[in-house]
Backbone as numpy.savetxt, mean C-alpha at the origin, in Angstrom:
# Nx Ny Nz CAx CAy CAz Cx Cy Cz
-2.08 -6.82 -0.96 -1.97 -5.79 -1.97 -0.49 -5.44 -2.12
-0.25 -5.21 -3.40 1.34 -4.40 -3.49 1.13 -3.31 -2.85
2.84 -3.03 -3.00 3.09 -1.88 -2.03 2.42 -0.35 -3.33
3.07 -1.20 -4.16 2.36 -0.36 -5.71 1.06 0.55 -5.51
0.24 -0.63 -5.33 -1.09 0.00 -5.63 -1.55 0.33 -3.93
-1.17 0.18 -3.03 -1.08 1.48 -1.68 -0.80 2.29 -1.90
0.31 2.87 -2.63 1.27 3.98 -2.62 0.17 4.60 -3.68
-0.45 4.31 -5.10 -1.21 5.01 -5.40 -2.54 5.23 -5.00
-2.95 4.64 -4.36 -4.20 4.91 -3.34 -4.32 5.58 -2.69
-3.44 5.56 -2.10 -2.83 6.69 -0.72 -2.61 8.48 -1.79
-2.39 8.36 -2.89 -1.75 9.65 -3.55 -3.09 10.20 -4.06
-3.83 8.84 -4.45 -4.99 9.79 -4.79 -5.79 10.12 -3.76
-5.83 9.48 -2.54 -6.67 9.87 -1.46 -5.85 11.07 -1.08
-4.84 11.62 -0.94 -4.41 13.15 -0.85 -4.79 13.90 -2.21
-4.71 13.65 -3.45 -5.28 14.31 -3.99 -6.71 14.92 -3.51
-7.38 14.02 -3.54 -9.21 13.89 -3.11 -9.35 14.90 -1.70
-8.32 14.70 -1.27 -8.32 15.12 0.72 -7.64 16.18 0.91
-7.92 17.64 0.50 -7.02 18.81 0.92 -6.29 18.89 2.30
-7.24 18.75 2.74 -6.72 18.67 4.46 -5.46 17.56 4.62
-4.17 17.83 5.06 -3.53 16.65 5.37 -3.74 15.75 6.68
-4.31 16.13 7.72 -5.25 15.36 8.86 -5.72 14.01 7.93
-6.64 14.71 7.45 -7.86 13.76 7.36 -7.60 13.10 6.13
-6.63 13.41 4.79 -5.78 12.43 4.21 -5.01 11.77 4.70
-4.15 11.91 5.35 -3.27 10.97 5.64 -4.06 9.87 6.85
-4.67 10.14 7.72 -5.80 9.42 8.31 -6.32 8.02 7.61
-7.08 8.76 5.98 -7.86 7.74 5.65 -6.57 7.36 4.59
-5.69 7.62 4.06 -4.72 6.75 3.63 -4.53 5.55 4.81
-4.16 5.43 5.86 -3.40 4.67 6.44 -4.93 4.05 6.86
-5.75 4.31 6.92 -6.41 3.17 6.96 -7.36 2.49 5.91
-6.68 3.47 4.30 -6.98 2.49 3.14 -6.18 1.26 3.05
-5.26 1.09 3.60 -4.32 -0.24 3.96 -4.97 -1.29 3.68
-5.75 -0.80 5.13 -6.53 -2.12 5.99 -7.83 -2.96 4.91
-8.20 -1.46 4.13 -9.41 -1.86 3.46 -8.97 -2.73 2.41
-8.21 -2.12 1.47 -7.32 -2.69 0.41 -7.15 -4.04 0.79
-6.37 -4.93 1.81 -6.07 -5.71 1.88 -7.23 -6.93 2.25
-8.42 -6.02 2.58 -9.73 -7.04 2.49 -10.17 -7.85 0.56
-9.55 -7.31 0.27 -9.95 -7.10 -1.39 -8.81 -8.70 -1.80
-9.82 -9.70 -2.42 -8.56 -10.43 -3.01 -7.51 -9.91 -3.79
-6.53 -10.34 -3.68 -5.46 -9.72 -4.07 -4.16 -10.84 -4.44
-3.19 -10.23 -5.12 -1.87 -11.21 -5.43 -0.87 -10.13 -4.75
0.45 -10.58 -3.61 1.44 -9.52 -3.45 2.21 -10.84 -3.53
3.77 -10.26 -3.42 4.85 -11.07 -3.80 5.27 -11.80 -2.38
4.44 -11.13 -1.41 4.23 -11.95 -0.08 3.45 -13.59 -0.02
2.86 -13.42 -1.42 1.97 -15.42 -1.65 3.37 -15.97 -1.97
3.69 -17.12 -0.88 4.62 -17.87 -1.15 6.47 -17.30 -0.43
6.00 -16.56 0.13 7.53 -16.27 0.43 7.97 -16.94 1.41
7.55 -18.05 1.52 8.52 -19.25 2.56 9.68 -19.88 1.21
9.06 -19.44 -0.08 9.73 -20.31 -0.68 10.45 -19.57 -1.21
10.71 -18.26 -1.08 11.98 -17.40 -1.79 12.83 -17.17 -0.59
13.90 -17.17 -1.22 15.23 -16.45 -0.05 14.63 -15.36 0.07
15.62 -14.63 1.57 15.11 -13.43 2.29 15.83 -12.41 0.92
16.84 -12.63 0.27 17.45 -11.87 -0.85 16.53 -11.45 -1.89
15.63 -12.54 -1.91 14.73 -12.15 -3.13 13.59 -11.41 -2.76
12.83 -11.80 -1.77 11.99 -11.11 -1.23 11.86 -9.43 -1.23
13.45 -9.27 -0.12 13.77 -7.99 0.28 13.51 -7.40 -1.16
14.44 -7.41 -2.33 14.65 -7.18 -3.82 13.27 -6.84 -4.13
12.33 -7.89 -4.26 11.38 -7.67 -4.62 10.22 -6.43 -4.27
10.16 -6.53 -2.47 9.44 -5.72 -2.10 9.78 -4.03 -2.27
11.47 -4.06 -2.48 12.33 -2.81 -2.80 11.68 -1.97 -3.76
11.59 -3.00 -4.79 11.35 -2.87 -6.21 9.74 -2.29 -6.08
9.08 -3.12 -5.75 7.72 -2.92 -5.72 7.15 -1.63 -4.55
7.97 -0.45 -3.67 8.17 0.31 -3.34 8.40 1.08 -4.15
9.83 0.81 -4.85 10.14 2.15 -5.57 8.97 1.99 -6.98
8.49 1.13 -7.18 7.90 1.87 -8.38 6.35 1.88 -7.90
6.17 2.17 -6.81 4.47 2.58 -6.12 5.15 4.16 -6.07
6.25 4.97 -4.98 6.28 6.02 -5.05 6.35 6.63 -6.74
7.26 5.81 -7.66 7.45 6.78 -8.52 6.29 6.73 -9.42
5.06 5.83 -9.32 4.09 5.58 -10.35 2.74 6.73 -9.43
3.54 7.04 -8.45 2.18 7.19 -7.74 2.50 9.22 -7.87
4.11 9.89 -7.94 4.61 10.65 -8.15 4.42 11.13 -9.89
4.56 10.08 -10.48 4.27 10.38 -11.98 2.42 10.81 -12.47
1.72 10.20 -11.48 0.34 10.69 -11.45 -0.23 11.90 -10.79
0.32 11.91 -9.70 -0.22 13.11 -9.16 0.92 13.86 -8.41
1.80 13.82 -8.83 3.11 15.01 -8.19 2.79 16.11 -8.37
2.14 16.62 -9.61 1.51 17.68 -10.05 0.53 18.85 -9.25
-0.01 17.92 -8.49 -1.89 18.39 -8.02 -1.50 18.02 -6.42
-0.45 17.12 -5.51 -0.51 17.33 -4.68 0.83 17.86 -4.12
0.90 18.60 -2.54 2.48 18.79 -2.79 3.32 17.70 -2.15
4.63 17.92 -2.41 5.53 16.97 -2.29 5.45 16.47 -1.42
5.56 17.29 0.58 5.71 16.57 1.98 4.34 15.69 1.86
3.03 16.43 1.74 1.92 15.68 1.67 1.69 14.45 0.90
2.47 14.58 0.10 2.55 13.10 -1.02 2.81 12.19 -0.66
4.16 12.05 -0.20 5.14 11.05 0.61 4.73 10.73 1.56
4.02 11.87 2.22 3.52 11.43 4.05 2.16 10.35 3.49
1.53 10.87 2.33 0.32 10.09 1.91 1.05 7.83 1.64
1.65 8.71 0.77 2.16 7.15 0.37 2.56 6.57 1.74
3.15 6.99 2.24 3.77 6.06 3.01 3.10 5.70 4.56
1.58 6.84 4.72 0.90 6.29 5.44 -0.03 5.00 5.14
0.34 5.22 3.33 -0.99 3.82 2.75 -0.03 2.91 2.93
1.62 2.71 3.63 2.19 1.24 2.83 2.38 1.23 4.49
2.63 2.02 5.43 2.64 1.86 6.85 2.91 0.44 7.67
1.28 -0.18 7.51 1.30 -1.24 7.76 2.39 -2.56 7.90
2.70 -2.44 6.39 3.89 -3.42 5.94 5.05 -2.80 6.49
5.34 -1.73 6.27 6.45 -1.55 6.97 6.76 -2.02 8.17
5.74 -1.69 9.02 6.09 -1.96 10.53 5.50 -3.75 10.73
5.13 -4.13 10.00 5.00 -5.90 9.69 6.03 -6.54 9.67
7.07 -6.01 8.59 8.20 -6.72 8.29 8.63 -6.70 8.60
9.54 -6.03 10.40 10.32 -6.93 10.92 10.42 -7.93 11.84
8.78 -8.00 11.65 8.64 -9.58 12.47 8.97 -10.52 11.31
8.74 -10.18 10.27 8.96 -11.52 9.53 10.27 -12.00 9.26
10.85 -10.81 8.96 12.53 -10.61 8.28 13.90 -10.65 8.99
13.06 -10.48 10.42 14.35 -10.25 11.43 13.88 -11.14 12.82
12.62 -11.44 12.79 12.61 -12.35 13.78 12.00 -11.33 14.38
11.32 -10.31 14.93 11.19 -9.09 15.89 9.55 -9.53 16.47
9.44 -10.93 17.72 8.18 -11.21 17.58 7.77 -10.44 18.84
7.66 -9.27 18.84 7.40 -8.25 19.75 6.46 -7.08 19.23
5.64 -6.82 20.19 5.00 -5.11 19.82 5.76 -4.30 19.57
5.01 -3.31 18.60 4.22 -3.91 17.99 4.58 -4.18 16.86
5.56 -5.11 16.21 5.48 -5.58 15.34 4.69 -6.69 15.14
4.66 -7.34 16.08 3.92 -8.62 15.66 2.37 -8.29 16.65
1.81 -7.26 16.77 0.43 -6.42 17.18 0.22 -6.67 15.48
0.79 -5.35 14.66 0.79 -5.01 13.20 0.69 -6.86 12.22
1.50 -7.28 11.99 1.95 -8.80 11.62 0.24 -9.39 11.72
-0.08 -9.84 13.43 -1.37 -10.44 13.56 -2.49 -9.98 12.58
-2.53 -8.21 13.02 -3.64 -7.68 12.20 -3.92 -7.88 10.57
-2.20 -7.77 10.51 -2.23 -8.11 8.91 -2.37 -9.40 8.19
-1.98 -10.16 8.93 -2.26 -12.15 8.53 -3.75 -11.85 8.60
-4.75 -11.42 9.51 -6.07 -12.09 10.15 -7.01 -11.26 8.71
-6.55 -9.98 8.14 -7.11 -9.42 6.99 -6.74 -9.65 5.85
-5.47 -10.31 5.39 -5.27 -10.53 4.18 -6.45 -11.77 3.49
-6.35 -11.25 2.52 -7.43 -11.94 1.19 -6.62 -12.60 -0.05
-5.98 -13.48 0.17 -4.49 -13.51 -0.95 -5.41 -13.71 -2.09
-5.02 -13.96 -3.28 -5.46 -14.76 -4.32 -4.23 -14.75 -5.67
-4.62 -15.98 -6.24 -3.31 -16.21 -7.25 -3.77 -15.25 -8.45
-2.07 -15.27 -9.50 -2.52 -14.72 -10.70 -3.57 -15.60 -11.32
-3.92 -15.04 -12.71 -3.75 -13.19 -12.59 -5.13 -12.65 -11.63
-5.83 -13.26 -11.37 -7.23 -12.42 -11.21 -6.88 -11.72 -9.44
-5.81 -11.81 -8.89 -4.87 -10.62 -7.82 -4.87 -10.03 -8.45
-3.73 -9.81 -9.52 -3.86 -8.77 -10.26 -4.52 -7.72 -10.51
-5.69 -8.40 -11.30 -6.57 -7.81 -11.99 -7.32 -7.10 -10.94
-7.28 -7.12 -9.70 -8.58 -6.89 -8.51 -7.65 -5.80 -8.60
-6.67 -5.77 -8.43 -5.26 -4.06 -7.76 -5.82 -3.44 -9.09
-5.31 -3.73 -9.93 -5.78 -2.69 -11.37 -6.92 -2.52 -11.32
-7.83 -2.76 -10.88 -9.41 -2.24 -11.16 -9.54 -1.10 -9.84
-8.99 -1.59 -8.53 -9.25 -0.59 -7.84 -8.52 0.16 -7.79
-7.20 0.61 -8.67 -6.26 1.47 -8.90 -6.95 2.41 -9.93
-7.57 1.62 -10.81 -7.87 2.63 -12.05 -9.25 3.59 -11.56
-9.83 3.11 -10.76 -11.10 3.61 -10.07 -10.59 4.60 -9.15
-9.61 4.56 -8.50 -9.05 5.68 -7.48 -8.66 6.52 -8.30
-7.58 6.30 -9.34 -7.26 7.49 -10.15 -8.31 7.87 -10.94
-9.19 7.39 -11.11 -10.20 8.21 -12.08 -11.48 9.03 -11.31
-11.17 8.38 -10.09 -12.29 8.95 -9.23 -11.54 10.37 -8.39
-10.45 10.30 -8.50 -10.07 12.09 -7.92 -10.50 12.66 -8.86
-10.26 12.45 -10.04 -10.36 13.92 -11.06 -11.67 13.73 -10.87
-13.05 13.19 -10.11 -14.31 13.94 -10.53 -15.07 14.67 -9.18
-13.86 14.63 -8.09 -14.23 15.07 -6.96 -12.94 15.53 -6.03
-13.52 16.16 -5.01 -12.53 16.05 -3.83 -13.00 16.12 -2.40
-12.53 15.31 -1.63 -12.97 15.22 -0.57 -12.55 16.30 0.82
-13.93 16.53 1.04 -13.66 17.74 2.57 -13.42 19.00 1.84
């Protein structure tokens, strides 16, 4: 999964989740679920991009999960809770990548790394794609008809 559509998953599961416990909780382990889901990230194929492009890429695809995920619900949740949300849904990767990027084949990075190779579901365009946008548009449409706890 992009870091994109974590970061809005994670925003609407704080929306949905007053409590920050038990949001940020099931953010960080919407990760795990998410990434059961076929999917396309810019991680298919990165033996074959430089570490320049990669980094760039995943940068990119960060900053516009916080700001897409800030432009939706900045409003309805507050700010510390937001960020702590997002960035418990992208977690994972974070602490993944520096086994990949720096060589770091140690706990737990490469604890995190294993877990994340043994669950990923890759799949090519577009129908990756299309799997993130369907369960993106379903998360954001599914806070506004509830909230959780």
């Amino acid at each position: 999964m992009i870091a994109t559509s974590h970061a809005i998953v994670g925003a609407a599961i704080a929306s949905a989740a007053p409590d920050p416990i038990i949001g940020l909780l099931l953010a960080f382990a919407s990760h795990f679920v998410l990434d059961l889901v076929p999917h396309w990230d810019e991680g298919l194929g990165w033996e074959k991009k430089s570490k320049t492009r990669f980094w760039a890429e995943a940068i990119l695809d960060v900053t516009v999960g916080f700001a897409l995920a800030f432009a939706i619900f900045g409003r309805s949740v507050d700010t510390p809770y937001l960020i702590a949300a997002i960035i418990a849904a992208q977690l994972p990767d974070w602490v993944g990548a520096p086994y990949l990027f720096l060589g770091w084949k140690f706990p737990p990075f490469s604890w995190v790394y294993a877990v994340q190779h043994r669950m990923q579901w890759r799949m090519g365009l577009p129908w990756g794609v299309v799997s993130q946008a369907a369960i993106v548009t379903f998360a954001i449409m599914s806070t506004s008809q509830f909230r959780l706890f």
